[in-house]
C-alpha positions as CSV (number, residue, x, y, z in Angstrom):
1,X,149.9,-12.5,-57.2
2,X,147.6,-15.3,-58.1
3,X,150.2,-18.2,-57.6
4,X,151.1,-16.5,-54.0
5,X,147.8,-16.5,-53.2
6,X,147.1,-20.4,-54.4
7,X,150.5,-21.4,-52.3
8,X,149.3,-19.6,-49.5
9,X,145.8,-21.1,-48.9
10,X,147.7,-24.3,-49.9
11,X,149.5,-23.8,-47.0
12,X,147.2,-23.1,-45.3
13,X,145.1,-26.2,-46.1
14,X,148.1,-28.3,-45.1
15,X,149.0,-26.7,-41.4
16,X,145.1,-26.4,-40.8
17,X,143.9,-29.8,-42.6
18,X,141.1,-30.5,-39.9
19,X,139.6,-27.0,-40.3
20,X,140.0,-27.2,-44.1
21,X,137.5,-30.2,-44.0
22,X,135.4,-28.7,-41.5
23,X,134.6,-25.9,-43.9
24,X,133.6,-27.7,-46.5
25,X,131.0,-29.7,-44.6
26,X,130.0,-26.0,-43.6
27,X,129.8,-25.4,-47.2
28,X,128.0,-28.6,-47.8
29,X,125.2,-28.0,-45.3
30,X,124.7,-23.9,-46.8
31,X,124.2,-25.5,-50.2
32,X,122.2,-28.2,-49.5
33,X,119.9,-25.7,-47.0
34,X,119.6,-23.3,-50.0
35,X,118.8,-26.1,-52.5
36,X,115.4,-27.1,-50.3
37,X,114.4,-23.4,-49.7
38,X,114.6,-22.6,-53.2
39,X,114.5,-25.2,-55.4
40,X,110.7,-25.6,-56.3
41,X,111.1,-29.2,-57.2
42,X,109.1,-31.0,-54.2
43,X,111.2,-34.3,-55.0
44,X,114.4,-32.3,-54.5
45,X,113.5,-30.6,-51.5
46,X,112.8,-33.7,-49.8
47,X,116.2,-35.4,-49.4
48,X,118.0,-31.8,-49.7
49,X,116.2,-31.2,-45.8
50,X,117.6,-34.3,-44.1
51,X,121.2,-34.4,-45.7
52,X,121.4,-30.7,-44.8
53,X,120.6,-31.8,-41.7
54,X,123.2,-34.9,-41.3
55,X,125.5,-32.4,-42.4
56,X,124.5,-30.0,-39.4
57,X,125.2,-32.8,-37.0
58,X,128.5,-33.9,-38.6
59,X,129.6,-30.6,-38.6
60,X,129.0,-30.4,-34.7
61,X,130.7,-33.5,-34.6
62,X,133.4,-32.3,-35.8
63,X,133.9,-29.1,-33.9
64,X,133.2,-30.7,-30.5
65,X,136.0,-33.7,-31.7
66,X,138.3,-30.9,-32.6
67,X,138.4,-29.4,-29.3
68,X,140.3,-32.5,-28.5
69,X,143.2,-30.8,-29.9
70,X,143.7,-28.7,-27.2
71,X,144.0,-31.3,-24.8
72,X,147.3,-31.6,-26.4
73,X,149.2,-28.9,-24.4
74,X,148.7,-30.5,-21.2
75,X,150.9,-34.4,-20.9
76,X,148.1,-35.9,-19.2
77,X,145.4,-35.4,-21.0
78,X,147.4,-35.4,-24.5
79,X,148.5,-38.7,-24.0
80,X,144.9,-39.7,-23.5
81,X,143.8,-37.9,-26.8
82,X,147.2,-40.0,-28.6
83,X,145.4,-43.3,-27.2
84,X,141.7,-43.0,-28.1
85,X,143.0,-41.9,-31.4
86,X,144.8,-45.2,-31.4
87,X,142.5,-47.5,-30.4
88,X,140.2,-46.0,-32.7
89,X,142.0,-46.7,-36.2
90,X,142.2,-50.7,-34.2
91,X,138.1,-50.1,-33.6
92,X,137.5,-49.3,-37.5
93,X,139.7,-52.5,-38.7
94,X,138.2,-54.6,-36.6
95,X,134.4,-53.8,-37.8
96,X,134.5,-55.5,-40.8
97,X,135.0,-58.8,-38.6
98,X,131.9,-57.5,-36.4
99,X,130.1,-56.9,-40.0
100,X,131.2,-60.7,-41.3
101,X,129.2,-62.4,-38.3
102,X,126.4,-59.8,-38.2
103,X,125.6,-59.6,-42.1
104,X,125.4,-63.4,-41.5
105,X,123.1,-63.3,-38.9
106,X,121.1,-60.9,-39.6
107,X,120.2,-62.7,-43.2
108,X,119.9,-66.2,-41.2
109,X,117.5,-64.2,-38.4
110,X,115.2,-62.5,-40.9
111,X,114.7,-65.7,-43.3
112,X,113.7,-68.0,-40.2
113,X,111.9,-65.3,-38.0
114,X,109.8,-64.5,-41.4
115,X,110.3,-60.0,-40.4
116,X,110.7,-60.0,-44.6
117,X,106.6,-61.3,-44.7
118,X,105.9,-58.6,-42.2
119,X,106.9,-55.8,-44.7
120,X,105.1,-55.3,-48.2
121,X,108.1,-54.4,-50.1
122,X,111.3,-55.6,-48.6
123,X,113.4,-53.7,-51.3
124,X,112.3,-50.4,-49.9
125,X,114.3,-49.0,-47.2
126,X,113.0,-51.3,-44.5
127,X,115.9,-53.9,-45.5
128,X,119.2,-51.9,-44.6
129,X,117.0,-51.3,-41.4
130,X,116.4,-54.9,-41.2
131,X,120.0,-56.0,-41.8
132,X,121.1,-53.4,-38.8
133,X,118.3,-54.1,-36.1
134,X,118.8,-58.0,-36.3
135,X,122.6,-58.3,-35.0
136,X,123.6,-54.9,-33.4
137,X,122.5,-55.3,-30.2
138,X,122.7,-58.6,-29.7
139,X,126.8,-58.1,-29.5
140,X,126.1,-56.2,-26.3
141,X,124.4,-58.8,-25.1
142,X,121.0,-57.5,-25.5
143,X,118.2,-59.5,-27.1
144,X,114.6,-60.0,-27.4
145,X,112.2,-62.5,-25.8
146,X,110.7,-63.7,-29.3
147,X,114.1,-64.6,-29.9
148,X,114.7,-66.6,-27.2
149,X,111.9,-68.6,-27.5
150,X,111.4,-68.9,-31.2
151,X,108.5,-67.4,-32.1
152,X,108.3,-67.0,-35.7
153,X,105.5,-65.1,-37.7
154,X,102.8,-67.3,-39.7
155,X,103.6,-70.0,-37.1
156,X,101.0,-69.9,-34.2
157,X,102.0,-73.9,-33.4
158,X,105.4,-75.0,-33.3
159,X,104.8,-78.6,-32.0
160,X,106.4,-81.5,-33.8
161,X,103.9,-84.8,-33.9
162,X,104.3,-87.7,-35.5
163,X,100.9,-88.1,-36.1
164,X,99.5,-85.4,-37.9
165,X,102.6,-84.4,-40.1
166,X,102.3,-81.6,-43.0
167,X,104.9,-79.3,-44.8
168,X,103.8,-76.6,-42.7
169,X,104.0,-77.9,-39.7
170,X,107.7,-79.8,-40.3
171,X,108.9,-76.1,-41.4
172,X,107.2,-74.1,-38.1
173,X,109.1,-76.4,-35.8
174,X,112.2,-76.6,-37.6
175,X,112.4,-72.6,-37.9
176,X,111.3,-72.1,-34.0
177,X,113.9,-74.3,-33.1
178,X,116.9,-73.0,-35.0
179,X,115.8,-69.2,-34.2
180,X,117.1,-69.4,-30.7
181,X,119.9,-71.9,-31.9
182,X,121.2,-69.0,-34.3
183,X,120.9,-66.3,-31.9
184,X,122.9,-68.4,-28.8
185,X,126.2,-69.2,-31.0
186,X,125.7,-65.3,-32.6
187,X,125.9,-64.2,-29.4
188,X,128.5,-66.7,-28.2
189,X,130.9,-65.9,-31.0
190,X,130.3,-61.5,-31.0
191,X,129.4,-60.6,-27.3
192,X,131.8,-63.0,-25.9
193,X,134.4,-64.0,-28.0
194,X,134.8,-61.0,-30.7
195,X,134.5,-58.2,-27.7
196,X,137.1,-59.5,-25.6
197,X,139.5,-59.9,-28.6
198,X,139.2,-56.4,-29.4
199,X,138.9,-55.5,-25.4
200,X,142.8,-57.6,-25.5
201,X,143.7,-56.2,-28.7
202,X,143.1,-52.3,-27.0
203,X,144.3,-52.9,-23.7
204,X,147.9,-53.6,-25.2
205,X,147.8,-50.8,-27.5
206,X,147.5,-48.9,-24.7
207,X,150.0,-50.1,-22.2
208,X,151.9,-49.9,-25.7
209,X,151.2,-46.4,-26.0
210,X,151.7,-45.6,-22.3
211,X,155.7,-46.6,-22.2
212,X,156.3,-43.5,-25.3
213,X,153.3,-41.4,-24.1
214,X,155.5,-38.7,-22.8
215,X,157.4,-38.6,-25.9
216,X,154.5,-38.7,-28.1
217,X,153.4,-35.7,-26.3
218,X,156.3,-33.2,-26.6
219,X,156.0,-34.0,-30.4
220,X,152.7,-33.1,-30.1
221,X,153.0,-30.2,-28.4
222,X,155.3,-29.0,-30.7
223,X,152.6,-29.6,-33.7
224,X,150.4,-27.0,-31.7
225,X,152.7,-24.8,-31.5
226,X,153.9,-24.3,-34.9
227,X,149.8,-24.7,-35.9
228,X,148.8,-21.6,-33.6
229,X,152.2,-19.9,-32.6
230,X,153.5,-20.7,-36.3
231,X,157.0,-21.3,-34.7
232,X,159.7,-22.4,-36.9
233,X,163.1,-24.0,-35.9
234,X,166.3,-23.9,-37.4
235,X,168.8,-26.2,-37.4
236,X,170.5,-26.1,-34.4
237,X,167.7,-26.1,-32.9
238,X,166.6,-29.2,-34.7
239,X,169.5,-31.1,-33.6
240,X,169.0,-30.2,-30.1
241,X,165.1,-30.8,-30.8
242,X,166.9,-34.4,-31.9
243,X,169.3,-35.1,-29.3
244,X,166.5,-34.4,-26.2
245,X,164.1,-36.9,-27.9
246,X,166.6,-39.4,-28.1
247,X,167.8,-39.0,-25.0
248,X,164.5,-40.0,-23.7
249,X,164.2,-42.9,-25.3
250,X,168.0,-43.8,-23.7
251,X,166.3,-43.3,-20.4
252,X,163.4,-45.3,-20.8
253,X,165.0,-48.0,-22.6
254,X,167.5,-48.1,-19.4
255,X,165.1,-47.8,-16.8
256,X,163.5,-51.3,-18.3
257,X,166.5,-52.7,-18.7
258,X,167.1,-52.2,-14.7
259,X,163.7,-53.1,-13.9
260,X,164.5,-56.6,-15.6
261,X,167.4,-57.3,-13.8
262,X,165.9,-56.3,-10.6
């Protein structure tokens, strides 16, 4: 009875893997809620509040994402749902190039623009802060006016003369000068170049998406159907299944063919 019950909920965990997951976030955020009602320990309590409540909002997340799903039914709007889901697995592999030129800058930007002198103790939490604020925006496009005109804390006069020359005054004009340098080829290499490579990069995986979209849809379609209907084929109906997906892909693959010639 017990290994019945373990290959049911397994099978269950497999057909329904999105809900399984859900749950245990669900799980996650009861625990964690008990842990800072109850737990007297005042250290405890504190980070048990705000992780129960990341794990409130991830858990919405993931309900309102999962309503995509039922999209699926209709061809128009499922192959939509097949190409966001797409473009986002090419989204996540491309961030680690976004994070190589913005870890970069954002240690170049907060050594010349002096933000680490500003804070007492830089290995507290204002550093991950630090490392995200300097760079994010700036790939949109957006950046600040101290930026663009250098000005640097501890350095009220960034003049270079000749005739009065001192360490400080060499190092004031050298980092008010290189502070708007940095942030111009930063900008030139993520806003301009790095966005329109990905913007390239999704556009053709989703004209490629768009030429099998129909087909990728009736599988899907199917999916839902055995998820909610639990409908199982057999065979024959496989084969059939088979024989009408592949001859789809005949028709498309002769409807280019003529639209070359042509």
């Amino acid at each position: 009875m017990e290994n019945y019950s373990l290959q049911g909920f397994q099978e269950w965990c497999r057909v329904n893997e999105t809900d399984f997951y859900r749950n245990i976030i669900i799980m996650t955020y009861i625990i964690l809620l008990c842990i800072a009602v109850l737990v007297p320990v005042r250290l405890v309590r504190i980070f048990a509040i705000p992780l129960a409540d990341f794990t409130f909002y991830l858990s919405f997340v993931y309900a309102t994402t999962r309503l995509l799903k039922i999209l699926n039914v209709d061809a128009f709007f499922g192959s939509i749902v097949l190409m966001i889901q797409k473009m986002i697995a090419i989204l996540v592999k491309f961030l680690f190039v976004f994070l190589v030129f913005w870890f970069t800058y954002a240690v170049c930007h907060i050594s010349l623009a002096g933000h680490y002198k500003e804070t007492p103790n830089i290995t507290d939490i204002t550093l991950p802060w630090l490392l995200f604020s300097n760079g994010a925006f700036e790939i949109f496009g957006e950046a600040d006016d101290e930026d663009k005109t250098g000005n640097v804390s501890d350095c009220t006069q960034a003049n270079f003369n000749w005739d009065d020359i001192t360490e400080t005054s060499v190092q004031c004009w050298f980092k008010t000068t290189m502070v708007p340098i940095v942030l111009f080829t930063y900008m030139l290499v993520s806003s301009i170049m790095l966005v329109n490579l990905v913007t390239a990069l999704l556009t053709k995986k989703y004209e490629d998406v768009s030429r099998y979209s129909h087909i990728y849809w009736k599988y899907k379609l199917y999916d839902r159907l055995v998820e909610n209907v639990g409908l199982d084929l057999s065979r024959m109906q496989w084969f059939a299944f088979g024989v009408n997906r592949y001859s789809d892909c005949i028709c498309w693959f002769s409807t280019e063919a003529l639209i070359s010639l042509v």
